[in-house]
N, CA, C and O atoms as CSV, one atom per row, in Angstrom:
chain,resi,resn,atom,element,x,y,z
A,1,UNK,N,N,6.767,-2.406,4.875
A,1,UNK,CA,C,6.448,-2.754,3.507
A,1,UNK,C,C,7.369,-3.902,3.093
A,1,UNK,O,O,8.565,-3.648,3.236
A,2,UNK,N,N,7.104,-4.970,2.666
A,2,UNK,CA,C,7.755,-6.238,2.458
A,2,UNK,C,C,7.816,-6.342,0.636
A,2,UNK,O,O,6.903,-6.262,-0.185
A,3,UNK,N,N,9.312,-6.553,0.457
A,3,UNK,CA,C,9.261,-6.686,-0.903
A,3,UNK,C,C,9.007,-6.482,-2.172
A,3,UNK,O,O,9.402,-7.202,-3.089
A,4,UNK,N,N,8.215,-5.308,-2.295
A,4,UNK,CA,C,7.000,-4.758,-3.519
A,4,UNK,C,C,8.161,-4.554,-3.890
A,4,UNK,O,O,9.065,-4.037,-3.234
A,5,UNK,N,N,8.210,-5.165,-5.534
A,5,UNK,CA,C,9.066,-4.715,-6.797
A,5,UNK,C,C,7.887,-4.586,-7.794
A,5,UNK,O,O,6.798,-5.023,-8.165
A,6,UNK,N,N,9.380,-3.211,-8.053
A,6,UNK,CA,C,8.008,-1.957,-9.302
A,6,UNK,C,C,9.223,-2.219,-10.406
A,6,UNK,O,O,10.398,-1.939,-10.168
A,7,UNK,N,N,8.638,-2.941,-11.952
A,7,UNK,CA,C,9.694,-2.604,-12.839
A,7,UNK,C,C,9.595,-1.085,-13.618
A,7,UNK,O,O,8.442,-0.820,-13.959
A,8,UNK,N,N,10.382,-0.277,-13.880
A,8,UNK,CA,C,10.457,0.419,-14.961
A,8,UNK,C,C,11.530,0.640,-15.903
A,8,UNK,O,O,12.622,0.074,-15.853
A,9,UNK,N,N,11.166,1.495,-16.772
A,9,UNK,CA,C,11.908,1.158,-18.232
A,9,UNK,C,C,12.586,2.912,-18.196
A,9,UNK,O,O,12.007,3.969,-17.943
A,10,UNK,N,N,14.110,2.615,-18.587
A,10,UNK,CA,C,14.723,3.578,-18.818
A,10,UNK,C,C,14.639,4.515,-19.941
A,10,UNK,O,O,13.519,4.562,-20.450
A,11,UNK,N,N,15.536,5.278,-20.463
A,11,UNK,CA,C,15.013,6.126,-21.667
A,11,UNK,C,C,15.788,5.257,-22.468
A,11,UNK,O,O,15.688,5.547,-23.660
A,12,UNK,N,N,16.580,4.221,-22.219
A,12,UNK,CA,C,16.584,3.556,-23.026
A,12,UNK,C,C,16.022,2.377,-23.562
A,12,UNK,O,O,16.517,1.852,-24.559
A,13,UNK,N,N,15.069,1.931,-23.010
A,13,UNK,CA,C,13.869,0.738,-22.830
A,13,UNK,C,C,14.291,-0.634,-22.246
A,13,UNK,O,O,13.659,-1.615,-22.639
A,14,UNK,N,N,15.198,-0.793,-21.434
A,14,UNK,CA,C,15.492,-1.404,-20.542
A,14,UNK,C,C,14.754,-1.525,-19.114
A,14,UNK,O,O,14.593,-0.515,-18.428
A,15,UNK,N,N,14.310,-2.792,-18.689
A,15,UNK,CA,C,13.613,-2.842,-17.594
A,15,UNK,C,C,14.913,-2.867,-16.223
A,15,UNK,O,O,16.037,-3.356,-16.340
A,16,UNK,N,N,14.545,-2.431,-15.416
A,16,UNK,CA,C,15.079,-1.989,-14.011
A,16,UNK,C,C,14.197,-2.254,-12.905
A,16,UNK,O,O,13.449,-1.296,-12.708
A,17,UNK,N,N,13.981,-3.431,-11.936
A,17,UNK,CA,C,13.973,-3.240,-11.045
A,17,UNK,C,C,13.954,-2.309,-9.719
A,17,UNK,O,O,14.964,-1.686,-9.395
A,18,UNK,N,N,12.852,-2.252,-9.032
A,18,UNK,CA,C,12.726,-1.215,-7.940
A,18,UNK,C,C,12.638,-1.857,-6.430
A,18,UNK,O,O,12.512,-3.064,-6.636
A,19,UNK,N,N,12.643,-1.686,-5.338
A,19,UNK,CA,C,11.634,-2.289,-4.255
A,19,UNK,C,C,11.135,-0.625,-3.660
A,19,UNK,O,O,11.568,0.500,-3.413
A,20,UNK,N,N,10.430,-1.110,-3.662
A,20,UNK,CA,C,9.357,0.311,-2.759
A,20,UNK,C,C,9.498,0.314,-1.771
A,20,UNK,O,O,8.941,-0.646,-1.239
A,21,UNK,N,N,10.112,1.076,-0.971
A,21,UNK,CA,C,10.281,1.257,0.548
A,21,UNK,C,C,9.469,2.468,1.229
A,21,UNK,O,O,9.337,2.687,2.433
A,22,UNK,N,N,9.148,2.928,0.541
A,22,UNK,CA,C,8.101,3.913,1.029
A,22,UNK,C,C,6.890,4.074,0.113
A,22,UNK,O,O,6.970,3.471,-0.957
A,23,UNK,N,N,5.854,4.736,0.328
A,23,UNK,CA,C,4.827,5.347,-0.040
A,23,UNK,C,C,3.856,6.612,0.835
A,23,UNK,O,O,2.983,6.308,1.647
A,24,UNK,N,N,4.143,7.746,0.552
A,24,UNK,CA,C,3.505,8.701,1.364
A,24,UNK,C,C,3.004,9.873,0.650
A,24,UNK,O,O,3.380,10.273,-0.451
A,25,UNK,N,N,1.874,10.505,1.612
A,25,UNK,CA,C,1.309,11.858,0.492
A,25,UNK,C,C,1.945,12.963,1.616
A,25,UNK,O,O,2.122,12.939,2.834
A,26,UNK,N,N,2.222,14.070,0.389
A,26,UNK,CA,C,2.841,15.414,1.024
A,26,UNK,C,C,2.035,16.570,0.054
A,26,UNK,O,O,2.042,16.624,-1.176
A,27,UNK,N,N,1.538,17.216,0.741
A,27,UNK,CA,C,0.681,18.096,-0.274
A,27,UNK,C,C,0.113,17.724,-1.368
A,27,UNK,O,O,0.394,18.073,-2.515
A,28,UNK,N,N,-0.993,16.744,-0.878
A,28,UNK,CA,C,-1.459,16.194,-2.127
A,28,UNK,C,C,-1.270,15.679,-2.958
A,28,UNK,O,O,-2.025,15.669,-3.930
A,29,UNK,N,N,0.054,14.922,-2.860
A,29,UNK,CA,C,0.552,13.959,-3.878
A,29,UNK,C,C,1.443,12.994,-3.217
A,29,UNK,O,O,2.330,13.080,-2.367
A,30,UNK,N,N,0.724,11.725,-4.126
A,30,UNK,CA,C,1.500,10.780,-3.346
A,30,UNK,C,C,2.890,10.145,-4.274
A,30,UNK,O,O,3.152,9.904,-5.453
A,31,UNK,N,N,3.525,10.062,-3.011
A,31,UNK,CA,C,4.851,10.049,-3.409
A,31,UNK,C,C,5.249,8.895,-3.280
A,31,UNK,O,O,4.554,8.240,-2.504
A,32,UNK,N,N,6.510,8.101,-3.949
A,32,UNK,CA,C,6.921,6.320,-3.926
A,32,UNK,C,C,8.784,6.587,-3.868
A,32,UNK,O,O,9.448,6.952,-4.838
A,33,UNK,N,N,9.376,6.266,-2.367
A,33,UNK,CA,C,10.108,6.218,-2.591
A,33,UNK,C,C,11.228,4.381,-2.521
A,33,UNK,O,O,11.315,3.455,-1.715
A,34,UNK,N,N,11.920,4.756,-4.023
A,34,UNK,CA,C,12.347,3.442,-4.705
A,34,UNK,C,C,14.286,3.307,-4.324
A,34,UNK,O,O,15.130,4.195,-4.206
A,35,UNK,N,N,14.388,1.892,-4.233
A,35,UNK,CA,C,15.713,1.583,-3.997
A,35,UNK,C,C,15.507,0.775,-5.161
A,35,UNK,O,O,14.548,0.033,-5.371
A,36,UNK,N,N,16.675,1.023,-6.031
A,36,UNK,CA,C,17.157,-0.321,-7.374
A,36,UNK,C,C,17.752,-1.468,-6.693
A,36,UNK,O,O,18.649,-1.359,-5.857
A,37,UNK,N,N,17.068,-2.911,-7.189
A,37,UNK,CA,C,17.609,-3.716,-7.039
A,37,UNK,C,C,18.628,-3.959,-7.393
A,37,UNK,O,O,18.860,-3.687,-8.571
A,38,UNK,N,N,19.785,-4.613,-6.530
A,38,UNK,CA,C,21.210,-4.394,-7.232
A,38,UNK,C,C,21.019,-6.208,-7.357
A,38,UNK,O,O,19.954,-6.762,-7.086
A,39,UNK,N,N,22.246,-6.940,-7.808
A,39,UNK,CA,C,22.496,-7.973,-7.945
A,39,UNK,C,C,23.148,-8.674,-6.823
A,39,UNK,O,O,23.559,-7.806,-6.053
A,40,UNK,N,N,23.476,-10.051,-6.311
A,40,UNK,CA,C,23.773,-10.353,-5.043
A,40,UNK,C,C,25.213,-9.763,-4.996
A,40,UNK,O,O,26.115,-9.682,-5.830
A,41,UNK,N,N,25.041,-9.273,-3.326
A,41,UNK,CA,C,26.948,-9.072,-3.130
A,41,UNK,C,C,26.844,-7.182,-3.433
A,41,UNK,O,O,27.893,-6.552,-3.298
A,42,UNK,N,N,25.755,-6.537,-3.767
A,42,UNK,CA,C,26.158,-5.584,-4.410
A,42,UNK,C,C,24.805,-4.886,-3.718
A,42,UNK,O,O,23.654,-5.308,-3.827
A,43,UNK,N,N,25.408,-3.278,-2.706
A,43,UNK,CA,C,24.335,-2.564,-2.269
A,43,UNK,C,C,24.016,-1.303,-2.821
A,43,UNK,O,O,24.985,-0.584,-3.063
A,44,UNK,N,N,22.903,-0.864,-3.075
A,44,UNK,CA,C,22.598,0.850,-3.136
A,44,UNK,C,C,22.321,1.701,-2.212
A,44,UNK,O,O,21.706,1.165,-1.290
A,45,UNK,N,N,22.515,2.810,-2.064
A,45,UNK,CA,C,21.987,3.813,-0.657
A,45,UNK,C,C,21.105,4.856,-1.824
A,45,UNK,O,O,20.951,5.981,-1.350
A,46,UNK,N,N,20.653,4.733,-2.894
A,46,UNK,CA,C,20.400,6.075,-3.751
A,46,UNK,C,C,18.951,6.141,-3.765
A,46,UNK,O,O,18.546,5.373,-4.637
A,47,UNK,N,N,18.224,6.590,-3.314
A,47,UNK,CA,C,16.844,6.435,-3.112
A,47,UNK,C,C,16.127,7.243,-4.007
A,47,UNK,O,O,16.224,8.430,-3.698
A,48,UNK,N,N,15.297,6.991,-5.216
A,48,UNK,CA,C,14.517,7.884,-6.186
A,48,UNK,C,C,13.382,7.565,-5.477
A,48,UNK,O,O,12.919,6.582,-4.897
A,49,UNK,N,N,13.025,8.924,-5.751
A,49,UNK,CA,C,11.840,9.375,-5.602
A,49,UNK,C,C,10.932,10.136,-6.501
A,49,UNK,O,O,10.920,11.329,-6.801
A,50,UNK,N,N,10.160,9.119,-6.861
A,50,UNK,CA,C,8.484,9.251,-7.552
A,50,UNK,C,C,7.518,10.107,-7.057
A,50,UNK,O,O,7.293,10.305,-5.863
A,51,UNK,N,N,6.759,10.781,-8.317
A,51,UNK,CA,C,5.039,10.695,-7.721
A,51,UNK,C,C,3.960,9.949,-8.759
A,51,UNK,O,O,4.222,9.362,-9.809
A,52,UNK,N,N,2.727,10.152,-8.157
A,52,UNK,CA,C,2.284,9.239,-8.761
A,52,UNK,C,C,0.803,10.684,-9.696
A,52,UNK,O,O,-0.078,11.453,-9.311
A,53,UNK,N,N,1.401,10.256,-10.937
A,53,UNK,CA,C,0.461,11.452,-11.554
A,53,UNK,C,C,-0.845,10.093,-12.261
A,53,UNK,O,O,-0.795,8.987,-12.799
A,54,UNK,N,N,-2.096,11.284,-11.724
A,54,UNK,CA,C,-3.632,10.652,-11.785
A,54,UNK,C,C,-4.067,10.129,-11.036
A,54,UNK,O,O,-3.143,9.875,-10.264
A,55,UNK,N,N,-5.587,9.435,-10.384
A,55,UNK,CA,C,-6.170,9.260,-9.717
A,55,UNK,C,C,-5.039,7.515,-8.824
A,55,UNK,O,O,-5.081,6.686,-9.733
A,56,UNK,N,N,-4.529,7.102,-8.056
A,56,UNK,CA,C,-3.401,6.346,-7.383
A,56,UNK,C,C,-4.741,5.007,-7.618
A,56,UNK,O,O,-4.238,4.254,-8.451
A,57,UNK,N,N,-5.884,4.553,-7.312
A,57,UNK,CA,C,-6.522,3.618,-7.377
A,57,UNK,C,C,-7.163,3.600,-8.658
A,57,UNK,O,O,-8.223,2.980,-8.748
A,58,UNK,N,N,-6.747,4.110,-9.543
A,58,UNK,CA,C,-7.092,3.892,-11.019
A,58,UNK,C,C,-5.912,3.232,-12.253
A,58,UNK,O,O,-4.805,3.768,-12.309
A,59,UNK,N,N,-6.111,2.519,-12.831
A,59,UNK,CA,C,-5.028,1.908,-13.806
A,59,UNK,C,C,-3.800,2.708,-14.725
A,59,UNK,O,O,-2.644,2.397,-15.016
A,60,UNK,N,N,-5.019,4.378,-15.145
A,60,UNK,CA,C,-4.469,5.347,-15.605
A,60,UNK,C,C,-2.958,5.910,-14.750
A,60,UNK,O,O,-2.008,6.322,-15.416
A,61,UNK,N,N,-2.914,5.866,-13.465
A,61,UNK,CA,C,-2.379,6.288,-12.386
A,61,UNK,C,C,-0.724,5.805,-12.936
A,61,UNK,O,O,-0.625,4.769,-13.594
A,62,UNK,N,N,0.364,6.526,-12.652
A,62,UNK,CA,C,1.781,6.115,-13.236
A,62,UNK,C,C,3.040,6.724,-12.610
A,62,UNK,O,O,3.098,7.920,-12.895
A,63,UNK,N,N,3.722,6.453,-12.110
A,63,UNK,CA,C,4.846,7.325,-11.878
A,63,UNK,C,C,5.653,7.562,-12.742
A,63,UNK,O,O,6.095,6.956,-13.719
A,64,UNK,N,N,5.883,9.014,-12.043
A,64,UNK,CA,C,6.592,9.808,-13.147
A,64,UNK,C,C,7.986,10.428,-12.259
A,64,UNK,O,O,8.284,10.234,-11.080
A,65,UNK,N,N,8.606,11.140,-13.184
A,65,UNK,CA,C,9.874,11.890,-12.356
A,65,UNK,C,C,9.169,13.160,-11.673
A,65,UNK,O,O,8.118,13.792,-11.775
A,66,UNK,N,N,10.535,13.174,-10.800
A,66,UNK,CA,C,9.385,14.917,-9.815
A,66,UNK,C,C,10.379,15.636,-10.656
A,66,UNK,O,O,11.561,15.294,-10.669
A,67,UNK,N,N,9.759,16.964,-11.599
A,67,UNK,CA,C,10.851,17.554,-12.179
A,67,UNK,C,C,11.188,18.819,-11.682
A,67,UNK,O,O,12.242,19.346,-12.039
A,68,UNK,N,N,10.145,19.572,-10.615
A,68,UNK,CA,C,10.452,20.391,-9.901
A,68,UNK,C,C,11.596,20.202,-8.766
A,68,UNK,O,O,11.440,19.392,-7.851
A,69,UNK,N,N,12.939,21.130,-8.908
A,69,UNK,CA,C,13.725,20.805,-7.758
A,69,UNK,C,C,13.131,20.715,-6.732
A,69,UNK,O,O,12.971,19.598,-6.238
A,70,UNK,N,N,12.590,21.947,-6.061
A,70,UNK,CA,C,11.741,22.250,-4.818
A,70,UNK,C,C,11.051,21.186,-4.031
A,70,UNK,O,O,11.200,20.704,-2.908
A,71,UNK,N,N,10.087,20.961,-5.228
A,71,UNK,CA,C,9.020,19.814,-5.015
A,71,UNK,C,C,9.634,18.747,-4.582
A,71,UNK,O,O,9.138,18.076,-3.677
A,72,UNK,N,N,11.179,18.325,-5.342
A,72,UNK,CA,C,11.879,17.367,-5.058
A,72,UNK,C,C,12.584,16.857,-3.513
A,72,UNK,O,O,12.672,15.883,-2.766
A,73,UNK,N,N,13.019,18.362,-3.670
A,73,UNK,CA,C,14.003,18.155,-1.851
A,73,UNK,C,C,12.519,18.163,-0.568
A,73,UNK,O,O,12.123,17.593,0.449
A,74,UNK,N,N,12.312,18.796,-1.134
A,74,UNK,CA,C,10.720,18.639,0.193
A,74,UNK,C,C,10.222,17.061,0.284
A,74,UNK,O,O,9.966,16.501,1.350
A,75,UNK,N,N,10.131,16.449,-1.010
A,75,UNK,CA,C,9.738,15.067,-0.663
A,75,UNK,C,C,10.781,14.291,-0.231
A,75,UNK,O,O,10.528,13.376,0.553
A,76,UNK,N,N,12.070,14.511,-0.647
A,76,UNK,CA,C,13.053,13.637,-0.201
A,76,UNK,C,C,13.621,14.255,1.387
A,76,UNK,O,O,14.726,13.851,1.749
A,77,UNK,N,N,13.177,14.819,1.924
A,77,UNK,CA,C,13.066,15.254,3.507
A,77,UNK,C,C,12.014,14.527,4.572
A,77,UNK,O,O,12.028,13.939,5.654
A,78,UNK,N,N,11.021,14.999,3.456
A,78,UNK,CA,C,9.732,13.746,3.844
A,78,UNK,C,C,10.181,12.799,4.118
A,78,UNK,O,O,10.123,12.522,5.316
A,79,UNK,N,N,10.838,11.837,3.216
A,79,UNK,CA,C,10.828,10.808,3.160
A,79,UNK,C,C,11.702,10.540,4.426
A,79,UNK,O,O,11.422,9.804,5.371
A,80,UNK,N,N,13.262,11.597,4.165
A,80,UNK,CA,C,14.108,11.374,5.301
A,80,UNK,C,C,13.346,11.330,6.928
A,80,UNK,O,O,13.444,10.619,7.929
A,81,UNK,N,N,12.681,12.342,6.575
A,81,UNK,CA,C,11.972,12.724,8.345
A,81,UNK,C,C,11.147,10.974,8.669
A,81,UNK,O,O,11.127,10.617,9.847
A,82,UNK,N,N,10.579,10.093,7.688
A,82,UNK,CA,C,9.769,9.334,8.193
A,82,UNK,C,C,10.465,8.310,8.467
A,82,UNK,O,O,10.103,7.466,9.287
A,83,UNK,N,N,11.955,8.242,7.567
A,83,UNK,CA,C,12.913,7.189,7.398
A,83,UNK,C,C,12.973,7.123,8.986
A,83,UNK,O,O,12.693,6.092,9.596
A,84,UNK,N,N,13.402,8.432,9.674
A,84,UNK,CA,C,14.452,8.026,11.183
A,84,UNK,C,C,13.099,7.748,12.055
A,84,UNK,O,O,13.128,6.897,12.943
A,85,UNK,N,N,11.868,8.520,11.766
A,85,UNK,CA,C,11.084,7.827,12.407
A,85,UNK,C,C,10.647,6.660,12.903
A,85,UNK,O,O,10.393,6.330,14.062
A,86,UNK,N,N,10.577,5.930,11.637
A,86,UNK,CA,C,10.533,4.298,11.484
A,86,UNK,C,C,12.034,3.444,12.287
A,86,UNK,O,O,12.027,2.332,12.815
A,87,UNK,N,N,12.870,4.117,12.186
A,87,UNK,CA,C,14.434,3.700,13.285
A,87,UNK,C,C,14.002,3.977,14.487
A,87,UNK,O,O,14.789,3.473,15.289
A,88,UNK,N,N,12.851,4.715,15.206
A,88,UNK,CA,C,13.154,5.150,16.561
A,88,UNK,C,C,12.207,4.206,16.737
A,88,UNK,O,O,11.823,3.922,17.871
């Protein structure tokens, strides 16, 4: 995946920068996992992870927070399991 920047807005309405390094479905929901763009000279390792609530090829379609813990560590395993994949 090359470059895709996703902006979103904090709870304080500030735009933030994303690049999408992943996108995958795990039980029926597809999931977006995001690295914040940092500024030059300056790295992140913190990887959020999205889903995408409503139909994904419709406009309505949005990411949201995963607010279930559960739901949470299962996708961020996902994600890990495909991460080392993509290394081998």
């Amino acid at each position: 995946m090359e470059n895709n920047i996703i902006i979103l807005e904090d709870e304080n309405g500030c735009s933030i920068e994303f690049e999408t390094i992943d996108v995958f479905e795990l039980d029926g929901v597809v999931y977006f996992a995001l690295l914040e763009c940092m500024p030059e000279g300056q790295e992140t390792d913190e990887v959020l992870i999205m889903k995408v609530e409503g139909d994904i090829d419709s406009e309505e379609a949005e990411l949201v927070m995963v607010d279930d813990e559960e739901q949470l560590q299962k996708a961020f395993e996902e994600f890990c399991r495909r991460d080392e994949e993509a290394e081998e």
